[in-house]
C-alpha positions as CSV (number, residue, x, y, z in Angstrom):
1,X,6.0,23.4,17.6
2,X,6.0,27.3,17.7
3,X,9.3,27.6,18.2
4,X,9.5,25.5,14.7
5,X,6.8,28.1,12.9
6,X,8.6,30.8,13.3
7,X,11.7,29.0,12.3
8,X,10.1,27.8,9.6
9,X,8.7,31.5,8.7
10,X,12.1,33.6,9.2
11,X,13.5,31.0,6.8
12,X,11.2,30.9,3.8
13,X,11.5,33.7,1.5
14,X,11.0,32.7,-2.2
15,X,9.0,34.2,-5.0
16,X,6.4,32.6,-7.0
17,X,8.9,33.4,-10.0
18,X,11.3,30.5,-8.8
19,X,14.3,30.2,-6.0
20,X,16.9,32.5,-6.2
21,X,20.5,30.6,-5.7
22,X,22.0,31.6,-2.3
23,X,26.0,32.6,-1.7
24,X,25.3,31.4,1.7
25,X,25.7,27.7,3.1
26,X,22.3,26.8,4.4
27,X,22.4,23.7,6.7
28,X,19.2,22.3,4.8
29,X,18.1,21.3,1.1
30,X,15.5,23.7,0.3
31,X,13.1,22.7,-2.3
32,X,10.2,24.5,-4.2
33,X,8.1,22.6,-6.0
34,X,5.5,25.2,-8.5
35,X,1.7,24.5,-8.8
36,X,1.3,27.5,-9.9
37,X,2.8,27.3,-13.5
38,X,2.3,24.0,-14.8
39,X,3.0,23.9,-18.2
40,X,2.5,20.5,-20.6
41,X,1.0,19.0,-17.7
42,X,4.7,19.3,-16.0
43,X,5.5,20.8,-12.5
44,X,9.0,22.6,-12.0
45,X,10.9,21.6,-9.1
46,X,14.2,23.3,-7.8
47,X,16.6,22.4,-5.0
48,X,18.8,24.7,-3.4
49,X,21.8,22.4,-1.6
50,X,24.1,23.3,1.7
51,X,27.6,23.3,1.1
52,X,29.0,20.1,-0.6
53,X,32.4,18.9,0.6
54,X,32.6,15.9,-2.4
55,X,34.1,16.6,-6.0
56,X,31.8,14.6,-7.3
57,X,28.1,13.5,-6.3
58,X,24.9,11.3,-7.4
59,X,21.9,13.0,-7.5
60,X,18.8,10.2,-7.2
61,X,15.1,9.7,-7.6
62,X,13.6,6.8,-6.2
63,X,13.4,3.5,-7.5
64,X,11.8,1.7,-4.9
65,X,10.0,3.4,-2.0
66,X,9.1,1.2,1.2
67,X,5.2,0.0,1.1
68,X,5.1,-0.9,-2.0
69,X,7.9,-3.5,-2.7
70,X,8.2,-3.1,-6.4
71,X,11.0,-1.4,-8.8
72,X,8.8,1.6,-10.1
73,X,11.6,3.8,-11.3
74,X,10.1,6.9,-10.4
75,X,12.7,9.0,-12.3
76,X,11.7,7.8,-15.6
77,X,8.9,10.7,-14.7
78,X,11.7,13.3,-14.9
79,X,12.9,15.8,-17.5
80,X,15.4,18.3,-18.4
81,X,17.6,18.1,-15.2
82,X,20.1,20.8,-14.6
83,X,22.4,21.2,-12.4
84,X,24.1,25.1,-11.6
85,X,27.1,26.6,-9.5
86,X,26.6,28.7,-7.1
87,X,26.7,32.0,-9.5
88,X,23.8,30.2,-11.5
89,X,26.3,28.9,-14.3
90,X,25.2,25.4,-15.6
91,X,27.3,22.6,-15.0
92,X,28.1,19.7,-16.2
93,X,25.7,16.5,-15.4
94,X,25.8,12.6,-16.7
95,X,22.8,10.6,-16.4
96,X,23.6,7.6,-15.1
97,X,20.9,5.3,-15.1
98,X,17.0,5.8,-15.1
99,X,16.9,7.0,-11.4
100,X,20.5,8.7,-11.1
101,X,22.5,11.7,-12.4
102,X,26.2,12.1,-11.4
103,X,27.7,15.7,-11.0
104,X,31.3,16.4,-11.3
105,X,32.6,19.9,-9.3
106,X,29.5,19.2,-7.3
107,X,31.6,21.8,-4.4
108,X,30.4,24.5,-6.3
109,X,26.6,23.0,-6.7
110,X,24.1,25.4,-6.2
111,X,20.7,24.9,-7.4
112,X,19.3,21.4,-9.6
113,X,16.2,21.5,-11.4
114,X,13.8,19.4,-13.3
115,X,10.6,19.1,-14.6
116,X,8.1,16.1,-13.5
117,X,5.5,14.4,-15.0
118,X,2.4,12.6,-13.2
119,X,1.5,8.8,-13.9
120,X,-2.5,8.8,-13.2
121,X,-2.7,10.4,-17.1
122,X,0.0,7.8,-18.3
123,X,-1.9,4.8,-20.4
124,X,-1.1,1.8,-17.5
125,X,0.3,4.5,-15.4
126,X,3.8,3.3,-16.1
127,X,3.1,0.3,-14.1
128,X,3.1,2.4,-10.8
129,X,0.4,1.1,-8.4
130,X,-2.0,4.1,-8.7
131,X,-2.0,5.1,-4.6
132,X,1.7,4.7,-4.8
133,X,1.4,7.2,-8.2
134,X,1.4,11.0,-8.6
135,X,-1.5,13.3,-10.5
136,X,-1.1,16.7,-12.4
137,X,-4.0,18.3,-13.2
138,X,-3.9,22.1,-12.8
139,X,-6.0,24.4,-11.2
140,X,-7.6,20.8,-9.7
141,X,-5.4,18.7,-8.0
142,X,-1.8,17.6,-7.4
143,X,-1.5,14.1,-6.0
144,X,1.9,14.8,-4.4
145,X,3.8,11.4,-3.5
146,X,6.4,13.4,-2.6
147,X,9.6,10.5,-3.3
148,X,8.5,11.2,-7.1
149,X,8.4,14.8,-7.0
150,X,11.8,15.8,-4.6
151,X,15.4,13.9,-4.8
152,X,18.4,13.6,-2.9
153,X,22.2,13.7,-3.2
154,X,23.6,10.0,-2.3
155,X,24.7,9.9,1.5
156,X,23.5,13.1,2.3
157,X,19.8,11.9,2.9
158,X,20.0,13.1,6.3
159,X,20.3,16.2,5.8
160,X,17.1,18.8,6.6
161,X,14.6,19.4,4.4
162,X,12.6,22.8,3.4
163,X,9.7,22.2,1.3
164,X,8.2,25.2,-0.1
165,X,5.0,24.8,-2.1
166,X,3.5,27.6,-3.9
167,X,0.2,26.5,-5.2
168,X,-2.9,28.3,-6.6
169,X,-4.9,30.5,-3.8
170,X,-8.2,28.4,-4.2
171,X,-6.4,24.7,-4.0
172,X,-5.6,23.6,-0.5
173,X,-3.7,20.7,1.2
174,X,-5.0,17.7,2.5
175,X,-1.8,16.1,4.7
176,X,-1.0,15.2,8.1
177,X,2.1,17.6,8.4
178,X,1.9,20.8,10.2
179,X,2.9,23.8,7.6
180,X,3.0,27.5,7.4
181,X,1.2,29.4,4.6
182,X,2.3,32.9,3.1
183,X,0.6,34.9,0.5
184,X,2.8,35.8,-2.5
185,X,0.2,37.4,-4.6
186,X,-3.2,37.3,-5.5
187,X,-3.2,34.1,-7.5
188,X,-0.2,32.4,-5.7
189,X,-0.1,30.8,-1.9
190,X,3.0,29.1,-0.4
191,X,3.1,26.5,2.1
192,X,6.1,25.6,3.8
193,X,7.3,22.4,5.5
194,X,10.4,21.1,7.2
195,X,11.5,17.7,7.3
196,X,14.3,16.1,9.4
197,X,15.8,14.0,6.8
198,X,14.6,13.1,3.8
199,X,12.7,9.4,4.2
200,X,10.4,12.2,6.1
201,X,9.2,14.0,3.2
202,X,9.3,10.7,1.2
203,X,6.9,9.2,3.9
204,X,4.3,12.0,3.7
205,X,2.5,12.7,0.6
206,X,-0.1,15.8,0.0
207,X,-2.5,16.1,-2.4
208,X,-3.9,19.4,-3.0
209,X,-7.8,20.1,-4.6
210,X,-10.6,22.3,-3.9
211,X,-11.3,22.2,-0.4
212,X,-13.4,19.2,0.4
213,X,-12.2,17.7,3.9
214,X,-13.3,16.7,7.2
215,X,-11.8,16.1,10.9
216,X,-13.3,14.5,13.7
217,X,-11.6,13.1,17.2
218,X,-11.1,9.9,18.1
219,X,-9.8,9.6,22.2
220,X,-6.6,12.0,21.7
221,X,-6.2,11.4,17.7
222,X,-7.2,13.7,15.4
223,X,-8.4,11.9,11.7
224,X,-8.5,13.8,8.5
225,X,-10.6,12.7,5.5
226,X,-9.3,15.0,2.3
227,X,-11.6,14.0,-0.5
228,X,-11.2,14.5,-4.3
229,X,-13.9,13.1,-6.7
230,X,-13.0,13.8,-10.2
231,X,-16.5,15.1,-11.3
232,X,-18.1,15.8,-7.9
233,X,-19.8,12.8,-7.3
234,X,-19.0,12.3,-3.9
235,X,-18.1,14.8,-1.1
236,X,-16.3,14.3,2.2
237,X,-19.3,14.0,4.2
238,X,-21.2,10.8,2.3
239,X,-18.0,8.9,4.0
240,X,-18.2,10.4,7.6
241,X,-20.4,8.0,9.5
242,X,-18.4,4.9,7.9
243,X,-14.8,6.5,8.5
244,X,-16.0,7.3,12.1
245,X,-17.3,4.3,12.8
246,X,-14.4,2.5,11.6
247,X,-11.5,4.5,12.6
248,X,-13.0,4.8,16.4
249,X,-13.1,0.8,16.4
250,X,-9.9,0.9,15.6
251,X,-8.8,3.5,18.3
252,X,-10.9,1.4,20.8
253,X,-8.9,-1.9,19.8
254,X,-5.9,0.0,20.2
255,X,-6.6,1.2,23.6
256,X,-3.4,2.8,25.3
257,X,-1.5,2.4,22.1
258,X,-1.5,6.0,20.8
259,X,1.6,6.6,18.5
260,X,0.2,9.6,16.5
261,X,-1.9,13.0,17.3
262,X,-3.1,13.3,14.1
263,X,-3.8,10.5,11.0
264,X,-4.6,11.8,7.4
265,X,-6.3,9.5,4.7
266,X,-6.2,11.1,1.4
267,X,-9.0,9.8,-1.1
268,X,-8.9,10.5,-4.5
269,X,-11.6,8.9,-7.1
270,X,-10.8,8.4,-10.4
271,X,-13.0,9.4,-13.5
272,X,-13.3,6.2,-14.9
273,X,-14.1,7.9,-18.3
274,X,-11.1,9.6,-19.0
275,X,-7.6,8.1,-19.1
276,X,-7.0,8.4,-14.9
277,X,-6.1,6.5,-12.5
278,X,-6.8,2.5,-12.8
279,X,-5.3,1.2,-9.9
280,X,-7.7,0.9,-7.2
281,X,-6.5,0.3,-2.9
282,X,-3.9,2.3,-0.6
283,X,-0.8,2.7,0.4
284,X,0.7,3.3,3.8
285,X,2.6,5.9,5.5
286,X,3.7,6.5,9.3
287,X,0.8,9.3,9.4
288,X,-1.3,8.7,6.9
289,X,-2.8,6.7,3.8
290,X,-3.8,7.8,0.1
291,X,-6.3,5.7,-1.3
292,X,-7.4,5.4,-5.1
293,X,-10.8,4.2,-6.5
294,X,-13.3,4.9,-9.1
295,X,-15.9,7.0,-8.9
296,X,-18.1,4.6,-10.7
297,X,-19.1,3.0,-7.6
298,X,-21.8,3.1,-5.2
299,X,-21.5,4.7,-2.3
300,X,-22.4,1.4,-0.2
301,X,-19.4,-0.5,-1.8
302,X,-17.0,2.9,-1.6
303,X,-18.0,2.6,2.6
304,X,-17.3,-1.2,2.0
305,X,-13.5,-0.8,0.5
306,X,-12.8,2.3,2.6
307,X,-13.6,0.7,5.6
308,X,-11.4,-2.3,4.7
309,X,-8.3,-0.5,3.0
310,X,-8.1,2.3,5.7
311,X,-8.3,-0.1,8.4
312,X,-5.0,-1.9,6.8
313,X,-3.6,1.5,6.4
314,X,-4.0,2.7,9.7
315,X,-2.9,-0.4,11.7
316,X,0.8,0.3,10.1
317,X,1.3,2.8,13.1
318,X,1.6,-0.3,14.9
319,X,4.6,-1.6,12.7
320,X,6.5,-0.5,10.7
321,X,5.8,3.0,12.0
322,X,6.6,1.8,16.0
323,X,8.8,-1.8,14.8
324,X,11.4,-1.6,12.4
325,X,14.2,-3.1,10.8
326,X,17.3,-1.0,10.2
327,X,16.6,-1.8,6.6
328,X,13.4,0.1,6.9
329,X,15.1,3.3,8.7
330,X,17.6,3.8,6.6
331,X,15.7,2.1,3.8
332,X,18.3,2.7,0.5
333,X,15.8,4.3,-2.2
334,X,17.7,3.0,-4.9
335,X,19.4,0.0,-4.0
336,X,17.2,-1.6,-1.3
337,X,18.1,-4.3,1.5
338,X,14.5,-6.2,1.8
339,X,13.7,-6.9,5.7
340,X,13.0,-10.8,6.4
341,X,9.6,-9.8,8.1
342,X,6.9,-9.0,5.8
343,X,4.7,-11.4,8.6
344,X,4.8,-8.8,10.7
345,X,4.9,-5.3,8.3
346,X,2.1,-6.2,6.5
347,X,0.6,-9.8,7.4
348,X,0.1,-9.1,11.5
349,X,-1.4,-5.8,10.1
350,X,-3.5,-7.4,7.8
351,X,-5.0,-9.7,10.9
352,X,-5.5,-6.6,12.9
353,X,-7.1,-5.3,10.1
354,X,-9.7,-8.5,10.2
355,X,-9.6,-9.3,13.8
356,X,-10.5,-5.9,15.1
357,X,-13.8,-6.0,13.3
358,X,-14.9,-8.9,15.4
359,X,-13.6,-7.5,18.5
360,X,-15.4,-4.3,18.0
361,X,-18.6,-5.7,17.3
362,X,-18.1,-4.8,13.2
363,X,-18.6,-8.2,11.7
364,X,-20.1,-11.7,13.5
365,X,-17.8,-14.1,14.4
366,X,-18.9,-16.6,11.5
367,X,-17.9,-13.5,9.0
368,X,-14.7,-13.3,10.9
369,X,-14.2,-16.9,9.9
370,X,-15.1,-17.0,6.7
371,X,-12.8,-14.2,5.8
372,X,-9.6,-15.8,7.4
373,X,-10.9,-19.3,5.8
374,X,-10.6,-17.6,1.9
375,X,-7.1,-16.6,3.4
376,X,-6.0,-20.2,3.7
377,X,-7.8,-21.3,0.4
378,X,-5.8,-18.4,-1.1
379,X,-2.4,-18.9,0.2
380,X,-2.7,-22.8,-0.8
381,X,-2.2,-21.5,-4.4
382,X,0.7,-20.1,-4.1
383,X,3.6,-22.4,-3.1
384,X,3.6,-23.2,0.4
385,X,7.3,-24.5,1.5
386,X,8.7,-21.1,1.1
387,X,10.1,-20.2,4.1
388,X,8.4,-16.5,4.7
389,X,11.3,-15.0,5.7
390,X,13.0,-16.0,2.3
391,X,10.5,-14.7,0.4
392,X,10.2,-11.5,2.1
393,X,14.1,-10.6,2.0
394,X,14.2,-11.6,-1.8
395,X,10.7,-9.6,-2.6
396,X,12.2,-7.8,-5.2
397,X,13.8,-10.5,-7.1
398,X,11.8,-12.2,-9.9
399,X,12.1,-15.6,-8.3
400,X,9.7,-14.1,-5.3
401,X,8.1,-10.6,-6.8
402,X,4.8,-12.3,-7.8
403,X,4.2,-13.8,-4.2
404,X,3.8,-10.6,-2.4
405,X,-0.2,-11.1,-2.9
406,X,0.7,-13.7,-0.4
407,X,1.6,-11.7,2.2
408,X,-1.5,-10.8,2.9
409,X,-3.0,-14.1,3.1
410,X,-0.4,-16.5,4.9
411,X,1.4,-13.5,7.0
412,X,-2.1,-12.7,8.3
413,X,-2.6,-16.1,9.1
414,X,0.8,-16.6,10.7
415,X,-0.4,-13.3,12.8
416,X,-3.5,-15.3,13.5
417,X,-1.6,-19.1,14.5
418,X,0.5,-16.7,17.1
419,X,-2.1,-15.0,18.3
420,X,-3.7,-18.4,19.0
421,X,-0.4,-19.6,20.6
422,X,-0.1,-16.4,22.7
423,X,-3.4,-16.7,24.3
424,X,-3.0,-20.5,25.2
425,X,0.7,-19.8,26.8
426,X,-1.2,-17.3,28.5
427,X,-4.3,-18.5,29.8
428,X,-6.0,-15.7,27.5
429,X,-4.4,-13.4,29.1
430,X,-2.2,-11.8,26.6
431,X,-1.9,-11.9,22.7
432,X,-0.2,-10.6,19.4
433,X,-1.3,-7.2,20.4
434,X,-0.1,-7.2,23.9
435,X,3.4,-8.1,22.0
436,X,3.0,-5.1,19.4
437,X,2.8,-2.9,22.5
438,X,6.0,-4.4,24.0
439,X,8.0,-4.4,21.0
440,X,6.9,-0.7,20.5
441,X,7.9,0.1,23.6
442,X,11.1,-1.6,23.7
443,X,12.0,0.1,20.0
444,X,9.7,3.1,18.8
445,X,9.4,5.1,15.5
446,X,13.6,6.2,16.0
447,X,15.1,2.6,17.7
448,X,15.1,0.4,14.3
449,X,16.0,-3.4,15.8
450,X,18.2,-5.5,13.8
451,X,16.8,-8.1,11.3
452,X,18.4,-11.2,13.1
453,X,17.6,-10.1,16.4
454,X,13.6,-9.3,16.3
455,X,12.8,-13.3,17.0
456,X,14.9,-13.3,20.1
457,X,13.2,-10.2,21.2
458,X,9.8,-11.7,20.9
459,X,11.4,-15.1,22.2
460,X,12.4,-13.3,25.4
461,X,9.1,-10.9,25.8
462,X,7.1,-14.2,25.5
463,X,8.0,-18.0,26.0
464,X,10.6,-20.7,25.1
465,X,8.2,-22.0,23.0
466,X,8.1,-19.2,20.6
467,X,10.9,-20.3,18.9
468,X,10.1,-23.3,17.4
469,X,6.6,-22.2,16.1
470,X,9.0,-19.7,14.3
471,X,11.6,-21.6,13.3
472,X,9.1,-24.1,11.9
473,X,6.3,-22.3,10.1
474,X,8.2,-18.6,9.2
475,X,12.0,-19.4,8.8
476,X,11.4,-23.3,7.5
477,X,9.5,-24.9,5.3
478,X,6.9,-26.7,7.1
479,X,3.1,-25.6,5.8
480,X,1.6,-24.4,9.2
481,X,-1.3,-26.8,9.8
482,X,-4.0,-24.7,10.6
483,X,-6.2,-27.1,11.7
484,X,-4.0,-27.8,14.9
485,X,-4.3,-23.9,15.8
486,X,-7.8,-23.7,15.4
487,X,-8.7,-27.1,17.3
488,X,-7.0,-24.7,20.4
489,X,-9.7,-22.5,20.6
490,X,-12.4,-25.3,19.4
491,X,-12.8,-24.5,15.7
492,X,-11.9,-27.6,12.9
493,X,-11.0,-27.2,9.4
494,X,-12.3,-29.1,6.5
495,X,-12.8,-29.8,3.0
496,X,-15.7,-28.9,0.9
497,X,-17.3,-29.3,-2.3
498,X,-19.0,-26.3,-3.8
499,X,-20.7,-26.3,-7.0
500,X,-20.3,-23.1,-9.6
501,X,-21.7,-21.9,-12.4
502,X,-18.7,-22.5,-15.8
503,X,-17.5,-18.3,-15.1
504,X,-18.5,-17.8,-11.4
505,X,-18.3,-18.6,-8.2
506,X,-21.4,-17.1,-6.8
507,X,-21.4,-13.5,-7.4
508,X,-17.4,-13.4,-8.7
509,X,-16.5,-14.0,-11.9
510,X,-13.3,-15.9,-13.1
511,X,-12.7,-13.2,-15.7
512,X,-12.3,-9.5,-15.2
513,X,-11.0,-6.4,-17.7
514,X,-8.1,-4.6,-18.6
515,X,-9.5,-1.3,-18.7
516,X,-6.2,0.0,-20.6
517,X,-6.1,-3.3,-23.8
518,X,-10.0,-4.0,-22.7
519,X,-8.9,-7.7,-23.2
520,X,-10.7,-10.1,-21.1
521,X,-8.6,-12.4,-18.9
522,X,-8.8,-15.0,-16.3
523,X,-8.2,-13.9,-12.8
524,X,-4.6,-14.8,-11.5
525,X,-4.6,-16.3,-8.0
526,X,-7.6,-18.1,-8.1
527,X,-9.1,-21.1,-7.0
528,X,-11.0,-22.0,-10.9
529,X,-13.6,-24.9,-11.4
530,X,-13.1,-28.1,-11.9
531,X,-14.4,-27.5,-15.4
532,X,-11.9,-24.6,-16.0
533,X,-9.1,-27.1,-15.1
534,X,-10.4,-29.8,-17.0
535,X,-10.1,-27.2,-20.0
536,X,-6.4,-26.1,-19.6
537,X,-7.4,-22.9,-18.6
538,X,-4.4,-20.8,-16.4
539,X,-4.6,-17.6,-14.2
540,X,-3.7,-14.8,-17.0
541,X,-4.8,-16.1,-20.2
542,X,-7.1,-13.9,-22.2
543,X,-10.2,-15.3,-23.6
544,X,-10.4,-14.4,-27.5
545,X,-13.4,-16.4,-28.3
546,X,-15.5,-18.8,-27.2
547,X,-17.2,-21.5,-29.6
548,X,-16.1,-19.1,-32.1
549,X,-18.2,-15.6,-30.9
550,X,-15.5,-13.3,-30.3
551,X,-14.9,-11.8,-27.6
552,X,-14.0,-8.0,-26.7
553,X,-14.9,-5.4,-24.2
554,X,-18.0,-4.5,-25.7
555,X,-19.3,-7.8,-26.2
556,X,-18.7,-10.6,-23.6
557,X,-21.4,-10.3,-21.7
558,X,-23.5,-12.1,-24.3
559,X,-21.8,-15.2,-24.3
560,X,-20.5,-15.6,-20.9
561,X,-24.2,-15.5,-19.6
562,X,-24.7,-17.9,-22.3
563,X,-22.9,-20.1,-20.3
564,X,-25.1,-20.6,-17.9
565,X,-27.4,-22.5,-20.1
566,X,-24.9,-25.3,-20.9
567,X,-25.6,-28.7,-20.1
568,X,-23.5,-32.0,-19.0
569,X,-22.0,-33.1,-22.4
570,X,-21.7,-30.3,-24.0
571,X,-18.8,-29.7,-26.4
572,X,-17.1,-26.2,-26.0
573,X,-13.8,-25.0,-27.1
574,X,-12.2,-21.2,-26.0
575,X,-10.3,-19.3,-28.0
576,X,-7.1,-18.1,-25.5
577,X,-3.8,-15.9,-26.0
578,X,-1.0,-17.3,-23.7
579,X,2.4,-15.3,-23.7
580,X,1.5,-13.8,-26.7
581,X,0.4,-17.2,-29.0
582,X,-3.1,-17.8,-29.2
583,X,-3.7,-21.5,-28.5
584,X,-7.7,-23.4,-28.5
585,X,-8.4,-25.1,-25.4
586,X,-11.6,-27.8,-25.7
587,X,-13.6,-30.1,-23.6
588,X,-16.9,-31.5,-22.5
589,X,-18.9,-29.9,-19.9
590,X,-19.3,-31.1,-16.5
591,X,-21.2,-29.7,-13.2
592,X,-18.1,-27.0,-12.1
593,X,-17.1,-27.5,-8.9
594,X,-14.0,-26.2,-6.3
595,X,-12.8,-27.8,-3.2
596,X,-11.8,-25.4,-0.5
597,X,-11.6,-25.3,3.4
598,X,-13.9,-23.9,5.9
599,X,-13.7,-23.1,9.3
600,X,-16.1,-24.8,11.9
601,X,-17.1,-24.8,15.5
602,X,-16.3,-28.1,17.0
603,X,-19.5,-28.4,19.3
604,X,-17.7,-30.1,22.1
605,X,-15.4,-27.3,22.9
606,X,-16.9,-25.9,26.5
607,X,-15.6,-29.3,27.5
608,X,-12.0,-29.1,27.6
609,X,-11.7,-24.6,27.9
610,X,-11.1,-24.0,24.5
611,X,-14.6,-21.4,24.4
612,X,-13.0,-20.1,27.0
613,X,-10.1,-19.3,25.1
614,X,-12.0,-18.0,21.9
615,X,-13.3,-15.8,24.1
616,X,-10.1,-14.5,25.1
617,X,-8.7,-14.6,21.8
618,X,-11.8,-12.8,20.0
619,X,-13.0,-10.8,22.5
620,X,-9.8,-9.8,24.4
């Protein structure tokens, strides 16, 4: 890593004032994004490109970025892009699409450079999933997803990468990266990076604030908590005990799986007040994890989500940091090839992210069940015969965009059925984590495997059998019957009958806000009351009135607690807009009621080993 530093160090040299264009052919892009002088809420970036051997090139921005699985169209955040020769004389560019410029003579290309604008300040933020988004707010922080900030000429994304950052002297990085910092002036800092290709700067974000930022050790890993609360509600060290408890869990699960010194999570909390960031959860990177939530919430709740999204986060080392598809490692930025194994990305690390918390002692083991139990009863509404594998290669398309939700429900159960399977081929002995490890070893962050090959891999590292659980339940479409899983390790499934009040089901509602149109609207993806059926009710509508009191942001609370005096009998009718008509919806009340399943403990189980095997499974 020295050696690297002074690398690093003999090759930055550029002023605060902005790169100057080099006669010489570097063999890296060099990039220098300003902090420094932000102007209309706009940061200036400037690359500085090795020789080009192609008359003419595409320059891109991203338009999907692995994690998130959606077309976000990140260069719809950029302006004023110029291309320049080598002896700083503009040339000629044509803007090919939302994400893509092409550049003709591009031999004699020098220097691009654009102005970029943030999402968080954006009213809906663009549709960008606010973790996955980028903030601009100067002299305070820079939320630096760096795929929206830095591009890259087509085909030569392998190419090095300088990244020279030049921020304000009281603003510092929170990031997992190792950097070396200069002083340019009083009021002006630069931090310089290197990156061996360019899904490596793309797959390590920074977000510079104040300094407010913690590190403890875990065994030989090193986590970093970078905290930025919009109006200084909360500070780095209200979240210590809970990140430290959870995180060394997580290390302890792990055992001799160690794939990374050091792990950032970067948290910023939104002022829900001003027009910020909406979005609330995280998103994953090889390192590290930025998370987004309000700061109107309690700190018992903030420990609550942390603990659950940073768990998920930080179990991605696993895969797809260690276990990869080729279409993951050299994913195409702006016309993707979607991997067939979203089970294992994200639903195997959404299991982990569950089953850990029982095997460290977090949660009891009836908690552990009911949280995989609201799994099943969540992935039976969406439409089980998919095969998983066809879902996850088409993710992007329209016929399969709206079931990624499901991924974390059913993948994390299929993580769960294997795991089952595993242990019982086994005799306890070894499960999906045992398998991880293999596969890791066997492939690593550098060995991608190749989509059509991984189930022969795991066939071969395992049993026979393996094959036709995955030929049944992840590349067909047979419904995995849970219940036959669970009877292994002496648990049942059934059906039951809960009673609800008309808008909740205990403490959740069926409605929630749009904090950008404040419309009320019922919750998509959920299991609603007999009574909400009975009425015609559907996941997304918004509720205009009910018995003719309008409803609004400022005044729903009224009549929705209202609710809860109705008896039997009762006429109601709702007021609803559907797809943009509004439509009235009436019935009679009844006693609201939903049907789901729950997991049991079948009493007999010491009888015929399946405790034993719970154990095993559980407990490890």
């Amino acid at each position: 890593m020295k050696a690297k530093l002074i690398l690093i160090v003999l090759m930055a040299f550029l002023s605060c004032k902005g790169p100057i264009i080099s006669t010489e052919q570097p063999s890296k892009v060099s990039v220098t994004i300003d902090l420094v002088n932000v102007r209309n809420d706009k940061v200036n970036v400037s690359l500085n490109f090795p020789y080009v051997d192609h008359g003419t090139v595409v320059f891109c921005i991203p338009k999907t970025v692995p994690g998130t699985y959606s077309t976000d169209n990140y260069g719809r955040f950029i302006e004023n892009l110029k291309a320049f020769d080598k002896k700083g004389t503009e040339m000629q560019t044509r803007k090919l699409d939302l994400n893509r410029w092409e550049i003709v003579n591009a031999k004699e290309l020098g220097q691009i450079t654009y102005e970029v604008n943030d999402t968080y300040d954006i009213e809906k933020e663009g549709g960008v999933f606010s973790p996955a988004g980028t903030n601009i707010d100067a002299g305070k922080n820079f939320m630096l997803n760096l795929y929206a900030f830095v591009g890259y000429i087509q085909n030569m994304e392998n190419m090095p990468y300088q990244l020279n950052i030049e921020r304000p002297t009281h603003l510092y990085p929170g990031t997992a990266l190792d950097f070396y910092s200069k002083n340019k002036d009083d009021n002006c800092i630069q931090d310089v990076f290197y990156m061996e290709r360019y899904f490596e700067l793309t797959d390590n974000p920074i977000m510079y604030a104040i300094p407010d930022t913690l590190s403890f050790k875990t065994d030989t890993m090193e986590i970093v908590l970078s905290l930025y609360s919009a109006t200084g509600k909360y500070k780095a060290r209200d979240l210590k005990p809970a990140l430290i408890k959870t995180m060394t869990a997580q290390k302890n699960f792990l055992g001799k799986i160690d794939n990374t010194d050091r792990y950032a999570v970067l948290l910023y909390l939104a002022d829900p007040a001003k027009l910020d960031a909406r979005g609330a959860g995280a998103l994953e990177h090889n390192n590290s994890t930025t998370v987004v939530f309000s700061e109107n919430t309690s700190l018992e709740v903030l420990e609550q989500a942390l603990i659950d999204v940073v768990s998920h986060e930080f179990f991605h080392i696993l895969t797809p940091l260690n276990v990869h598809s080729e279409e993951i490692h050299n994913f195409d930025f702006n016309d993707p090839k979607m991997s067939k194994h979203l089970w294992m990305y994200e639903g195997v690390t959404e299991y982990f992210a569950q089953l850990f918390q029982v095997n460290q002692g977090l949660c009891s083991d009836t908690e552990f069940f009911e949280r995989m139990t609201e799994k099943i009863n969540t992935s039976k509404q969406f439409d089980d015969t998919v095969p998983f594998t066809l879902m996850s290669e088409y993710i992007l398309t329209d016929a399969h965009k709206n079931s990624f939700y499901n991924v974390y429900q059913k993948g994390a159960l299929i993580g769960m059925c294997l795991d089952i399977t595993l242990r019982e081929l086994s005799d306890g002995q070894s499960g999906i984590l045992d398998l991880m490890q293999q596969l890791g070893q066997k492939y690593g962050k550098d060995r991608p495997f190749k989509d059509d090959e991984l189930v022969n891999e795991i066939v071969r590292l395992t049993h026979p059998s393996i094959r036709t659980f995955f030929e049944t339940y992840v590349y067909g479409e047979t419904p995995i019957p849970y219940e036959l899983f669970l009877e292994k390790v002496g648990l049942t499934l059934q059906t039951e009958i809960i009673e609800t009040d008309y808008f909740f089901k205990d403490q959740i509602p069926y409605v929630d806000i749009n904090r950008d149109s404040g419309d009320i609207y019922f919750r998509n993806r959920t299991n609603l009351n007999s009574f909400l059926k009975e009425m015609g009710v559907q996941g997304g509508d918004i509720l205009r009135a009910i018995n003719g009191k309008p409803i609004s942001k400022d005044g729903y609370r009224e009549p929705i607690l209202e609710s809860r005096q109705w008896k039997p009998g009762q006429d109601v009718s709702f007021l609803i807009e559907r797809e943009g008509k509004e439509i009235v919806l009436k019935t009679k009340t009844i006693i609201p009621t939903v049907t789901e399943w729950k997991i049991l403990e079948i009493h007999q189980s010491e009888i015929n080993g399946a405790l034993q095997l719970r154990k095993f499974w559980l407990n490890g």
